[in-house]
C-alpha positions in Angstrom: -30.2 -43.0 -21.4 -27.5 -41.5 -23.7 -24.4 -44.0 -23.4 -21.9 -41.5 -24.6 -23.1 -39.4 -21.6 -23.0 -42.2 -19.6 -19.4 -42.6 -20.4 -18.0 -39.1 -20.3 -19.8 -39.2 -17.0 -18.1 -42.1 -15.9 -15.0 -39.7 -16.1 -16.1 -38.0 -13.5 -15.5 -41.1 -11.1 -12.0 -39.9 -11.1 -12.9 -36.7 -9.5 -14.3 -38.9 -6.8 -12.6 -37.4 -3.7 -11.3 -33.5 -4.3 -14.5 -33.1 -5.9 -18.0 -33.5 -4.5 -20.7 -35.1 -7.0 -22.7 -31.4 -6.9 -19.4 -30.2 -8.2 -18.6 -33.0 -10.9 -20.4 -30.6 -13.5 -18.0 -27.8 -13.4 -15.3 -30.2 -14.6 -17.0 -32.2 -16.8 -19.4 -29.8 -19.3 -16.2 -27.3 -20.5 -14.2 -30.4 -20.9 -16.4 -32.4 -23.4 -17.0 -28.6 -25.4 -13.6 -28.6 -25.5 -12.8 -32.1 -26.9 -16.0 -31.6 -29.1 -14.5 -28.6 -30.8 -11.3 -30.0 -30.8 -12.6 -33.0 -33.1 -14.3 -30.2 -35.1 -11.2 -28.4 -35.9 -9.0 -31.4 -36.2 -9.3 -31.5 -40.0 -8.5 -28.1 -40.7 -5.8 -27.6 -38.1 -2.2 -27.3 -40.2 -4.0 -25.4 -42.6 -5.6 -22.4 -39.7 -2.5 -22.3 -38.7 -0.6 -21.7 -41.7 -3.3 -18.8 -42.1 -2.3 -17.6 -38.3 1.1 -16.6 -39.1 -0.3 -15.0 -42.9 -2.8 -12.9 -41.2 -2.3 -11.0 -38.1 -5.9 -9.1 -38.5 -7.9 -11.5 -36.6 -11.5 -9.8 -39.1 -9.3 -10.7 -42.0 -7.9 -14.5 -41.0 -12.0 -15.0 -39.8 -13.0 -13.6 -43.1 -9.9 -16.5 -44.7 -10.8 -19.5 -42.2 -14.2 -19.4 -43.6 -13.2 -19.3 -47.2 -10.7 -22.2 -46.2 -12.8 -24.6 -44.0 -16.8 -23.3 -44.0 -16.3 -22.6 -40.3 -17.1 -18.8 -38.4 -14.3 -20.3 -35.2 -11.0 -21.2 -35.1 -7.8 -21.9 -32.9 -4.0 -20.9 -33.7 -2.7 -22.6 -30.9 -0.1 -25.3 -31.4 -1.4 -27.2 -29.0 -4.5 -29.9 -29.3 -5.6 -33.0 -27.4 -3.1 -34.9 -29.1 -0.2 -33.4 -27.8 -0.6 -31.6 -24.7 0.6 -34.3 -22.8 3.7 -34.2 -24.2 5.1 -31.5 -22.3 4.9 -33.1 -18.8 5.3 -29.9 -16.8 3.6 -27.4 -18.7 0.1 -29.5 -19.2 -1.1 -26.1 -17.4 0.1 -23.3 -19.4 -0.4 -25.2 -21.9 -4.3 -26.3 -21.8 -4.6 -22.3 -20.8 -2.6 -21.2 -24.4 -5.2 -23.4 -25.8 -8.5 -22.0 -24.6 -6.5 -18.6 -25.2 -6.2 -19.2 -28.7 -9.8 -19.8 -29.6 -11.3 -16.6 -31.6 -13.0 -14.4 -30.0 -16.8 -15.5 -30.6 -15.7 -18.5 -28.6 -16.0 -17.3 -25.0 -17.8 -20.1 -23.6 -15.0 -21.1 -21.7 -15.1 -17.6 -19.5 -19.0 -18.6 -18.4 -17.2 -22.1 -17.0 -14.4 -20.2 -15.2 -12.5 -23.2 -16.9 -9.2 -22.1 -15.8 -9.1 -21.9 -12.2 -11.3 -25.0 -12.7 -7.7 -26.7 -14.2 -5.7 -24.8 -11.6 -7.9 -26.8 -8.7 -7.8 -30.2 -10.8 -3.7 -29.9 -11.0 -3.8 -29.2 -7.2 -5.9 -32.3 -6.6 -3.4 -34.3 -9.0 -6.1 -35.3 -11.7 -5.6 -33.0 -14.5 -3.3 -35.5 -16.8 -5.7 -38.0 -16.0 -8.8 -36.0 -17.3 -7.2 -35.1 -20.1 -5.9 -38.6 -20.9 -9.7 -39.7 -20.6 -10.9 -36.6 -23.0 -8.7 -37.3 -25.3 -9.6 -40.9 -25.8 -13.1 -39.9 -27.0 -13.7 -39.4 -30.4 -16.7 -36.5 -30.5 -16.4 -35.7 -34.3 -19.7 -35.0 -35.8 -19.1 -37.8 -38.0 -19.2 -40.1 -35.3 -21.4 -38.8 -32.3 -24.6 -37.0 -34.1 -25.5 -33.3 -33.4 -28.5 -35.1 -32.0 -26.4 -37.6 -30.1 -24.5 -34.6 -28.7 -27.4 -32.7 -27.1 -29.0 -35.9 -25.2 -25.0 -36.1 -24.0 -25.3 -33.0 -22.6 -28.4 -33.5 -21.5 -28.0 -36.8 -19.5 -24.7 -34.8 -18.0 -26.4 -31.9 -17.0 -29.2 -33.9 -15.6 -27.1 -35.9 -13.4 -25.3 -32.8 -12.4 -28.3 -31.4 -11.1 -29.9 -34.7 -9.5 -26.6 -34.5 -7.4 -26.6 -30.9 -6.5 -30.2 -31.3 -5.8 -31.6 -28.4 -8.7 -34.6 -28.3 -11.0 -32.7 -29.7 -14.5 -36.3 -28.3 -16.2 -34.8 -24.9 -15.5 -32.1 -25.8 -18.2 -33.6 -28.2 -20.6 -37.1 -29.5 -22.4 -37.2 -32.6 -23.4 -36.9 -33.4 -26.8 -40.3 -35.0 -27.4 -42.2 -31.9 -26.3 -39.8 -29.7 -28.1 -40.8 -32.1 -31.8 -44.6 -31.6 -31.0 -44.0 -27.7 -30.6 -42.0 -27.3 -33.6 -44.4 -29.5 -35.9 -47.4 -27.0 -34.9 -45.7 -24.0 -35.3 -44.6 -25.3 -38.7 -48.0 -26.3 -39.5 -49.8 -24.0 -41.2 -51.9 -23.9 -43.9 -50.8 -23.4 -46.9 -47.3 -22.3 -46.0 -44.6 -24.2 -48.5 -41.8 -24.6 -46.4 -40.0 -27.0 -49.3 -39.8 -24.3 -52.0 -36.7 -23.6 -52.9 -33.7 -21.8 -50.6 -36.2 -20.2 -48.3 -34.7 -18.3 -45.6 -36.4 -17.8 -42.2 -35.1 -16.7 -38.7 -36.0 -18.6 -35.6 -35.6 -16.8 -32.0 -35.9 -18.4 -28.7 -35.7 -16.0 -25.7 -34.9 -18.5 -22.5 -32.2 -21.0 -25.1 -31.2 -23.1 -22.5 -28.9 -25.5 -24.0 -30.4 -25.0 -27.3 -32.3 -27.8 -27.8 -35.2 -25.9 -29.7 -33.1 -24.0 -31.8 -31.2 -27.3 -33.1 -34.5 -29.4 -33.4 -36.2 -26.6 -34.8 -33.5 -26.5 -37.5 -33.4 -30.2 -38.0 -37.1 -30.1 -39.0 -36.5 -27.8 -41.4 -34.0 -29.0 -43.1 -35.4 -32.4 -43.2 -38.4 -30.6 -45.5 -35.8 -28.4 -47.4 -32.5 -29.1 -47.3 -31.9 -26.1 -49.0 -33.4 -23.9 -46.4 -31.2 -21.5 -44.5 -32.3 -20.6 -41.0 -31.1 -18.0 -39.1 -31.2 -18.8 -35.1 -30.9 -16.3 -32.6 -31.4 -17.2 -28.8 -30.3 -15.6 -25.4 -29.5 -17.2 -22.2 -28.9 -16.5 -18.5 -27.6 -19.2 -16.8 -23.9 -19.3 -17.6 -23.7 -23.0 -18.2 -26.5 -23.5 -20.1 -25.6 -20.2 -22.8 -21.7 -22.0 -22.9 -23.3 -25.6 -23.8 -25.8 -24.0 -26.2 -23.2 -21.7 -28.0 -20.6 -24.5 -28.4 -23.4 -26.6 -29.7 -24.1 -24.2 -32.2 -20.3 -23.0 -32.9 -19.8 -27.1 -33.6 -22.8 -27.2 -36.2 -21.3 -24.0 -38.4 -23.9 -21.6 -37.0 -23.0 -17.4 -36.7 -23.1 -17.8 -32.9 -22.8 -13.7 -33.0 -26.3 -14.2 -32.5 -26.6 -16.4 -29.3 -26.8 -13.9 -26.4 -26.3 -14.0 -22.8 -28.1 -12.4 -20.3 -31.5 -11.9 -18.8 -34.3 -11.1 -21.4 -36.9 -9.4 -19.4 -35.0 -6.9 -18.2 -32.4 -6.6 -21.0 -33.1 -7.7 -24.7 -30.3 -8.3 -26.8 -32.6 -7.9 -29.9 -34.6 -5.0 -29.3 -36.0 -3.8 -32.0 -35.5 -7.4 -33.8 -38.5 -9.4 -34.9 -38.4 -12.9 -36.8 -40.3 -15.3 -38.5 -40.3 -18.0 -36.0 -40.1 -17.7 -31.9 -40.6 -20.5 -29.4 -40.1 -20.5 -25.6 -40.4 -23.0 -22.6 -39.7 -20.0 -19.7 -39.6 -21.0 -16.3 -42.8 -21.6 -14.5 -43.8 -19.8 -11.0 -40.4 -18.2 -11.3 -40.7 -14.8 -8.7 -39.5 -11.8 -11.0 -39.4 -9.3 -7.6 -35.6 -8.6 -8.1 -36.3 -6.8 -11.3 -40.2 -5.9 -11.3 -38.4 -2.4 -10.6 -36.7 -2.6 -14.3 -39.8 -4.2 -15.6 -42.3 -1.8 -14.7 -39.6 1.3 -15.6 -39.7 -0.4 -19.2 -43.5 -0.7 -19.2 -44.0 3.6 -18.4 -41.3 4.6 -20.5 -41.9 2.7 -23.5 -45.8 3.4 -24.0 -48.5 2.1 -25.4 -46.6 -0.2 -27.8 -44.1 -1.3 -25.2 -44.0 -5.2 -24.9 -45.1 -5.1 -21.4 -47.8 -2.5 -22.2 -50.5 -4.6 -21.9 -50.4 -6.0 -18.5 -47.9 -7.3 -16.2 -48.5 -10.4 -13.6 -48.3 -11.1 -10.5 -44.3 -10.8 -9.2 -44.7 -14.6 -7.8 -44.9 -15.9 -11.9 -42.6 -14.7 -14.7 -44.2 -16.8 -17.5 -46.4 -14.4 -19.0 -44.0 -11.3 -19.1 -42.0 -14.1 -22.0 -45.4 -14.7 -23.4 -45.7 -11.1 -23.9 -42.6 -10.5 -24.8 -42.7 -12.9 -27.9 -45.8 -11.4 -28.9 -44.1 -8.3 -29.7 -40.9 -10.1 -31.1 -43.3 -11.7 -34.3 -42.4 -10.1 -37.5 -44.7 -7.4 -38.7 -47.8 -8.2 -40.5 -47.0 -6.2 -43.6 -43.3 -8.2 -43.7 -45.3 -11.3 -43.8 -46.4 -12.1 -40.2 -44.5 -14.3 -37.3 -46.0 -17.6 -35.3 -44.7 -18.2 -31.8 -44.6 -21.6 -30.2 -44.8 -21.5 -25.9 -45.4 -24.1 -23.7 -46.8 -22.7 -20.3 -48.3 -24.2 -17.0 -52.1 -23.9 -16.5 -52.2 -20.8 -14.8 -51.6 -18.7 -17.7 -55.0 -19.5 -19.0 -57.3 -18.7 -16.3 -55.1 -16.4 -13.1 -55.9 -13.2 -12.5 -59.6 -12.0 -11.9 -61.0 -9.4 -14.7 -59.3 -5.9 -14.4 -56.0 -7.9 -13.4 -53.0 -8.0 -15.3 -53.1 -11.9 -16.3 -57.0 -10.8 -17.2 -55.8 -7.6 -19.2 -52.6 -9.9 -20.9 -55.2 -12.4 -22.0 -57.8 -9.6 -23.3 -55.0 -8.0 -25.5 -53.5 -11.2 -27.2 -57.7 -12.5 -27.8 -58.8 -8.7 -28.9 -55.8 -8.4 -31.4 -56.9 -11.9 -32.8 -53.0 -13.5 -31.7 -54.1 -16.9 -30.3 -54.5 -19.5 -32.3 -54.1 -22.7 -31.0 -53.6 -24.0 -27.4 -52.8 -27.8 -26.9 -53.0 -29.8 -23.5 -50.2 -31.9 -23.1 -50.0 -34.9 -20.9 -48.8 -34.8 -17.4 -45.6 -36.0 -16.2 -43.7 -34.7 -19.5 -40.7 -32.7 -17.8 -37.7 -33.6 -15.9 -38.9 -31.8 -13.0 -42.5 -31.3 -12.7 -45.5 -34.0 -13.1 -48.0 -30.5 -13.8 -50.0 -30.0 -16.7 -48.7 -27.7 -19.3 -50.1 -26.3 -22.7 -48.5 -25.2 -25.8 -49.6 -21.9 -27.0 -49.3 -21.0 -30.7 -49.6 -17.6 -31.9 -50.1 -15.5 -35.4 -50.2 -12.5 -35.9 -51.2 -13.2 -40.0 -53.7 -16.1 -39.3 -55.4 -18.1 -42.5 -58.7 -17.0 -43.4 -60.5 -19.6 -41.8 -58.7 -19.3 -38.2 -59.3 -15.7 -38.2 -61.5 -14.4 -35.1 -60.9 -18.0 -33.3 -59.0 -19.7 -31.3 -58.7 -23.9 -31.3 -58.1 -26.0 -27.9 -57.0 -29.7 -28.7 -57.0 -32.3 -25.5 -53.6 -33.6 -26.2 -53.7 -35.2 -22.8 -54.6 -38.9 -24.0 -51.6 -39.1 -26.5 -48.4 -40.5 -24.4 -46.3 -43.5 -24.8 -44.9 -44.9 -21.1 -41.1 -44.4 -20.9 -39.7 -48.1 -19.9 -37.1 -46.0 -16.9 -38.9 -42.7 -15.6 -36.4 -39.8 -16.0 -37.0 -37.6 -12.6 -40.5 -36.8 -13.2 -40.9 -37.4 -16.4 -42.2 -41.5 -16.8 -44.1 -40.4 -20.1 -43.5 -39.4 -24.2 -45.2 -38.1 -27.1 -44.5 -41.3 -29.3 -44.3 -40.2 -33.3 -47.8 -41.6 -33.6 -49.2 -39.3 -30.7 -47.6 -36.3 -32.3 -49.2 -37.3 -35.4 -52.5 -37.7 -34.1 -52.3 -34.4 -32.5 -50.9 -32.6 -35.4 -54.1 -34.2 -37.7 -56.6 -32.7 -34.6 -55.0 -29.5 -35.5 -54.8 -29.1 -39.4 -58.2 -30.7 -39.5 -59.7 -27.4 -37.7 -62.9 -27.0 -37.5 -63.5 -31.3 -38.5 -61.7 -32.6 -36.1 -62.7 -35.3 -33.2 -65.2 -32.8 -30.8 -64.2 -35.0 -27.8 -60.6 -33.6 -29.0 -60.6 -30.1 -30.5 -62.8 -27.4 -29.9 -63.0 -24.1 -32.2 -64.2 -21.5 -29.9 -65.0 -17.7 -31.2 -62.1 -15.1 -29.4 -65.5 -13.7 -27.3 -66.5 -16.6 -26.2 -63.8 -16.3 -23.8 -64.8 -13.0 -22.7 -66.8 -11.4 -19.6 -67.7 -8.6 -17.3 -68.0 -8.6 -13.5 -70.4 -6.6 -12.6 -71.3 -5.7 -9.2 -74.6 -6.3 -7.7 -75.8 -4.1 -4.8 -78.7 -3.9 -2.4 -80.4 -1.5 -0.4 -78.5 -0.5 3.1 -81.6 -1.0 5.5 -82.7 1.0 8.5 -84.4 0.0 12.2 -87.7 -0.7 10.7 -86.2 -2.6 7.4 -86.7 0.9 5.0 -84.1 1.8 3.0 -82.1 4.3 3.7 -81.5 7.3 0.8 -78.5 9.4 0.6 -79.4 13.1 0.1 -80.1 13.0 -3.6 -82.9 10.5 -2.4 -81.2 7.3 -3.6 -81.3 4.2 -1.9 -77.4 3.9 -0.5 -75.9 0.7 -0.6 -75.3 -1.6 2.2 -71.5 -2.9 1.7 -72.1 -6.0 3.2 -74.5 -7.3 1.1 -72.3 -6.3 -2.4 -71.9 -8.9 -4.8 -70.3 -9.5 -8.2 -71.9 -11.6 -11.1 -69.7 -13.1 -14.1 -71.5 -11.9 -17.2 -70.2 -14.0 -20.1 -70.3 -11.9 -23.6 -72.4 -14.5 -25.2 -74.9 -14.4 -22.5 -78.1 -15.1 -24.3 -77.0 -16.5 -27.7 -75.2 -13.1 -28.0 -72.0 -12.2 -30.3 -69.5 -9.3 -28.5 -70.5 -6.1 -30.2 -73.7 -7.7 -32.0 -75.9 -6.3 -28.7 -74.4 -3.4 -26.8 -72.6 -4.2 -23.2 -75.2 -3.2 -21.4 -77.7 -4.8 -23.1 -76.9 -8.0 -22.4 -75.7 -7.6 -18.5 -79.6 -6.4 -18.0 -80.7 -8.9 -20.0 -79.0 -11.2 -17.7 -79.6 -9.1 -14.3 -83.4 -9.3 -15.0 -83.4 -12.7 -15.6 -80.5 -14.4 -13.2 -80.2 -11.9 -10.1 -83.5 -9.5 -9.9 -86.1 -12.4 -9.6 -84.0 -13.6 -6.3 -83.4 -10.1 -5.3 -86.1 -8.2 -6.3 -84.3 -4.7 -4.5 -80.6 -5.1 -6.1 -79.4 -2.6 -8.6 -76.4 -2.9 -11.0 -73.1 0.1 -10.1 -72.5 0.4 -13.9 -69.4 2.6 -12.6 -67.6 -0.6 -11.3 -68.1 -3.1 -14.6 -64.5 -4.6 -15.5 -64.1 -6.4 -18.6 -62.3 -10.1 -18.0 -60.7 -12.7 -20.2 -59.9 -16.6 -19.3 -59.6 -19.9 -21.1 -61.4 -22.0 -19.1 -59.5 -25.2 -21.1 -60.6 -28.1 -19.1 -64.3 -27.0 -18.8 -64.6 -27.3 -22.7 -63.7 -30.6 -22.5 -64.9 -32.2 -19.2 -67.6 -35.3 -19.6 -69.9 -35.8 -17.0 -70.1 -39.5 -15.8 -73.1 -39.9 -14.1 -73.3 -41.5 -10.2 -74.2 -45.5 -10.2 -77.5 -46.3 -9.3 -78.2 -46.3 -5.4 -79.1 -50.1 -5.7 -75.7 -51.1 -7.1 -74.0 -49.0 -4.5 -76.7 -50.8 -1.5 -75.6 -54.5 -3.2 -72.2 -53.9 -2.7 -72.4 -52.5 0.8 -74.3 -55.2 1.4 -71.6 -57.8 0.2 -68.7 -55.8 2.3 -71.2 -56.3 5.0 -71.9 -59.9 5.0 -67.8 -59.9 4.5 -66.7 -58.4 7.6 -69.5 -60.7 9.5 -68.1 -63.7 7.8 -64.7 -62.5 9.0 -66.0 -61.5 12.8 -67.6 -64.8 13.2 -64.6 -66.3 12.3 -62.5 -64.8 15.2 -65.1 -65.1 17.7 -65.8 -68.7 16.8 
């Protein structure tokens, strides 16, 4: 539990009354931004100021508050927590000439509708009070840690949705997921991420409160403290964009480049691509409302289109992100991208072949993209016990991944959590994130009951449908007028030819090869009359994950089982005897 969210949440007790606990939130979030940017700009304040009656151009005094202080935001207000309770009746106007005076990348106060939020609270008689308690905080990043901060906001939001009974996954990841992600994508072989002033770009289409971004960052800087990353990241819930923005804004971060809005249907990077991206979407989220936009995108933008090569079903989003960060890795010939996405189960195996899931899958395997897919253990997130998987993709993969994809059985490394946060009762530990970041830079030599290396066509198949003979009075068949035997729809079948039927490598042995090879020996010695309909053959992909790694335990022996029923027997006599006697 964070304490300093505990505390600012304590605040809220005071709302107790006017406000409802659902409604604490509202009050509570744009309040701790505030004072957190307030402490920010506290050092630099006479001097912003003295720049604010220079420099009317508010380009130029940006241009000269940077120069002065290192920071992209500022305020020219004469007003600060220290003093707005000086003027007794103008706390109002004067909180509002406040938020006014913020530049203009700072808008996060607009997504709060903060100022009809302090209209209500001076109504209700709790505004001085509030601000009294803000201002008694100190939030300076000296004192409470970027780190600190984002569990803050965190355990507030959590609480906020607990009482207005909402999903807090929808907002947030937790952090210990977040690490794991971040130390695979920054895994690779032979990738120096400590030489020198490196400069790479990290994108993260569903931001949340920014919690990837910032970790993300952290690890990076903790390898190269000269390293500049570039963070861009959009966001659709209003509260969750504010927090992340302000987060970033706190830190010295461009936040030109945090985004609100909805990404599937309108991408505030288009035509971007970076080095880095990494996504926890929503799971199971419908995406009816704008399948419409979705599908206008898909026709109009052809064959290179991000949703070109399939689109899921309109009850679950998650792939459309999946496909969308696929096409938002930097180019090959700029020096490839990786992508980091954690996903239910159902991305790996929905959808039969011919479907969109199917089609997804077969594009990302045949263009070589997949590289690693971990299992994570269950009961992880806030909201869900499910199990969930981290994808990693490359579109420059080294030498020796090329053509395959690795799946690691992360599902044994957890750590119980002393005080079960919603769902989540377990964490990756350092230890466990160790042990599953050895699994996957040791490839190919890693623990078999842990890691498998699977070729890309080993996950391919084709369902081909298997029909017989329609069948007349006297059991003939019956021929349509070209004298072939026409089939009898009730008796159609479909068989799941795998590619590597027979020892076979995709393309080694032609595709029809190997479905005879497998229809003379699986289906024709059942059914001697059964024919293949070539015309109908559709080409699948899935990831059966959990079959690679499932270990059969044999049944006990029937005279263990017989001893045992025999004891529970004798038991209950015992016991019968007992009440009769």
């Amino acid at each position: 539990m964070s304490t300093l969210g505990s505390f600012i949440w304590s605040i809220a007790d005071q709302l107790r009354g006017p406000y409802r606990p659902n409604q604490y939130g509202t009050v509570i979030l744009p309040f701790t931004i505030l004072r957190r940017l307030d402490c920010v700009l506290e050092p630099d304040r006479a001097a912003v100021r003295e720049l604010a009656a220079r420099y009317e151009n508010p380009n130029r005094l940006k241009v000269e508050v940077k120069k002065a202080t290192g920071r992209t935001f500022y305020n020219t207000s004469n007003y600060e927590f220290a003093n707005l309770l000086a003027d007794a009746d103008g706390l109002v106007d004067n909180l509002a000439d406040y938020i006014d005076r913020f530049s203009a990348d700072v808008d996060v106060f607009e997504y709060f509708d903060f100022k009809k939020e302090i209209l209500a609270l001076e109504k209700a008689g709790l505004l001085r009070e509030i601000v009294k308690s803000f201002g008694a905080v100190d939030l300076h990043p000296n004192v409470v840690s970027n780190a600190d901060m984002g569990d803050a906001f965190e355990y507030i939001i959590r609480k906020f949705n607990e009482a207005a009974n909402e999903t807090s996954g929808d907002h947030y990841t937790p952090r210990d997921a977040i690490r794991l992600l971040v130390d695979l994508l920054f895994a690779e072989k032979d990738v120096d991420l400590s030489e020198g002033s490196i400069i790479r770009s990290l994108y993260d289409p569903t931001a949340g409160t920014g919690g990837m971004l910032s970790l993300a960052e952290e690890h990076l800087l903790g390898q190269n403290p000269e390293a500049k990353l570039s963070l861009f990241g959009q966001e659709y819930n209003p509260q969750s964009y504010a927090i992340c923005k302000s987060d970033l804004l706190a830190k010295g971060h461009d936040t030109t480049n945090i985004a609100f809005g909805n990404t599937l249907t309108d991408d505030a990077f288009k035509g971007r691509q970076f080095d880095y991206c990494m996504s926890n979407p929503p799971y199971g989220v419908d995406w009816k409302q704008y399948a419409k936009e979705v599908k206008e995108e898909r026709d109009s933008a052809g064959p290179y289109g991000r949703f070109a090569p399939g689109l899921p079903a309109t009850s679950d989003g998650q792939m459309l992100f999946l496909l969308h960060l696929a096409h938002k890795m930097r180019a090959p010939e700029d020096g490839g991208g990786r992508v980091g996405i954690v996903m239910n189960g159902s991305p790996l195996f929905n959808g039969a072949a011919g479907s969109g899931p199917s089609n997804i899958r077969r594009w990302l395997l045949e263009n070589d993209l997949v590289e690693a897919i971990v299992a994570l253990p269950t009961n992880m997130f806030f909201n869900t016990g499910i199990a969930t998987y981290i994808w990693i993709l490359d579109n420059t993969k080294h030498p020796d991944r090329k053509g395959t994809v690795q799946l690691i059985d992360g599902t044994s490394f957890w750590t119980n959590m002393r005080k079960n946060l919603g769902s989540k009762g377990r964490e990756i530990s350092e230890a466990d994130r160790a042990e599953v970041v050895r699994l996957y830079a040791d490839f190919e030599d890693a623990d078999p009951d842990l890691a498998k290396v699977l070729r890309n066509d080993e996950f391919g198949y084709w369902t081909v449908t298997v029909e017989r003979p329609l069948l007349d009075e006297d059991g003939n068949p019956v021929a349509d007028r070209k004298g072939n035997p026409k089939p009898d729809s009730k008796k159609r079948d479909t068989e799941n030819v795998p590619f590597t039927y027979g020892g076979s490598t995709a393309g080694a042995a032609g595709e029809r090869e190997v479905i005879q090879t497998y229809f003379d020996a699986e289906v024709k010695p059942h059914v001697p009359d059964a024919w293949i309909d070539w015309a109908k053959t559709k080409t699948g992909y899935e990831i059966p994950f959990t079959r690679h790694f499932y270990k059969y335990v044999p049944p006990r022996p029937l005279a263990d089982i017989d001893a045992d029923l025999e004891k529970q027997v004798t038991k209950i006599l015992d016991l019968l005897r007992e009440v009769e006697g």
